[in-house]
C-alpha positions as CSV (number, residue, x, y, z in Angstrom):
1,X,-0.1,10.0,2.3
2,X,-2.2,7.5,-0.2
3,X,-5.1,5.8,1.6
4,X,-7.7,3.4,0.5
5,X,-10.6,1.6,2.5
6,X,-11.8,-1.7,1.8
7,X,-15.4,-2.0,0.4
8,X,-16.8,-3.3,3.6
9,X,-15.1,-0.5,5.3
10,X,-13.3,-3.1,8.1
11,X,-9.9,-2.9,6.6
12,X,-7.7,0.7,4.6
13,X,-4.4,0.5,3.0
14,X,-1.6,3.3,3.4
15,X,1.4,4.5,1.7
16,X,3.4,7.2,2.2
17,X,6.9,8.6,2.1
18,X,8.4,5.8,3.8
19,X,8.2,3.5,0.8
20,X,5.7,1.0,2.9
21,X,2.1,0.3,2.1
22,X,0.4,-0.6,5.5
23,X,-2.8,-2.4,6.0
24,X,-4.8,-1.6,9.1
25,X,-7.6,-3.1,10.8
26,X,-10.0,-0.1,11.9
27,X,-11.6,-1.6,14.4
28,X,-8.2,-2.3,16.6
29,X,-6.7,0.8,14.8
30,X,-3.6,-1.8,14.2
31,X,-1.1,-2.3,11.7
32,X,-2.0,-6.3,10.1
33,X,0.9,-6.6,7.6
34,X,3.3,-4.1,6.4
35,X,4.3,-4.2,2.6
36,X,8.0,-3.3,1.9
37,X,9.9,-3.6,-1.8
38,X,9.0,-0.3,-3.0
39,X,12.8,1.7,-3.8
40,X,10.1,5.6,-4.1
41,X,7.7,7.4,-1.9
42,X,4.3,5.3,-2.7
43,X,2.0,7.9,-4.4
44,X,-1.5,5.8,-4.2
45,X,-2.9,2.7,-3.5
46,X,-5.9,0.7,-4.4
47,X,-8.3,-1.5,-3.1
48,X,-10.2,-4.6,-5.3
49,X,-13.8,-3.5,-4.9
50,X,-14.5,-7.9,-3.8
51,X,-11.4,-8.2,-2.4
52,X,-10.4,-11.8,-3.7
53,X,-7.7,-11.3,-5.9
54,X,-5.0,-9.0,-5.7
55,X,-6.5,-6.8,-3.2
56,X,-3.7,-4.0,-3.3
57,X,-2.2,-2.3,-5.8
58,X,0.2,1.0,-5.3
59,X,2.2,3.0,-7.1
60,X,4.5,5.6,-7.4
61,X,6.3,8.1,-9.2
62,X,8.1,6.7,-12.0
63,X,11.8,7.4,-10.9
64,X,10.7,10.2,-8.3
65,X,13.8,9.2,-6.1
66,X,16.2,8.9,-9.2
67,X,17.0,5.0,-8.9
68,X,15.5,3.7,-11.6
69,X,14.4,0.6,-10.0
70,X,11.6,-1.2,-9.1
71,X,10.9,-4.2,-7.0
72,X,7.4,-6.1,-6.3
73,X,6.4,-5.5,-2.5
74,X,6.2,-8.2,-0.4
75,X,5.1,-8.7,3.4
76,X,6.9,-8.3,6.0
């Protein structure tokens, strides 16, 4: 599993096998917004040290699963 935490430490990111990177608020311990799109196991993610633009990037293997595809993650 890839994990990130925010720089104020109140939010992380994860991505794992499942091909979802998951925000979570670590104060409720919840699940905010789950980001789906991604065809392979996400390998790492990152967090924007302010936070304003972009504030999560991940990646993955390139063609781990053998698609060949790739597709932007989006909210769900």
């Amino acid at each position: 599993m890839a994990r990130a935490t925010s720089a104020d430490g109140t939010w992380l990111a994860s991505g794992g096998d499942d091909t979802t990177v998951r925000l979570w608020d670590r104060a409720t311990q919840t699940c905010s917004a789950t980001l789906t799109g991604h065809y392979c196991p996400v390998t790492s993610v990152a967090i924007a040290p302010d936070g304003t633009c972009s504030p999560v990037a991940a990646s993955m293997e390139p063609d781990a699963c053998g698609t060949g595809r790739r597709a932007p993650a989006r909210a769900s």
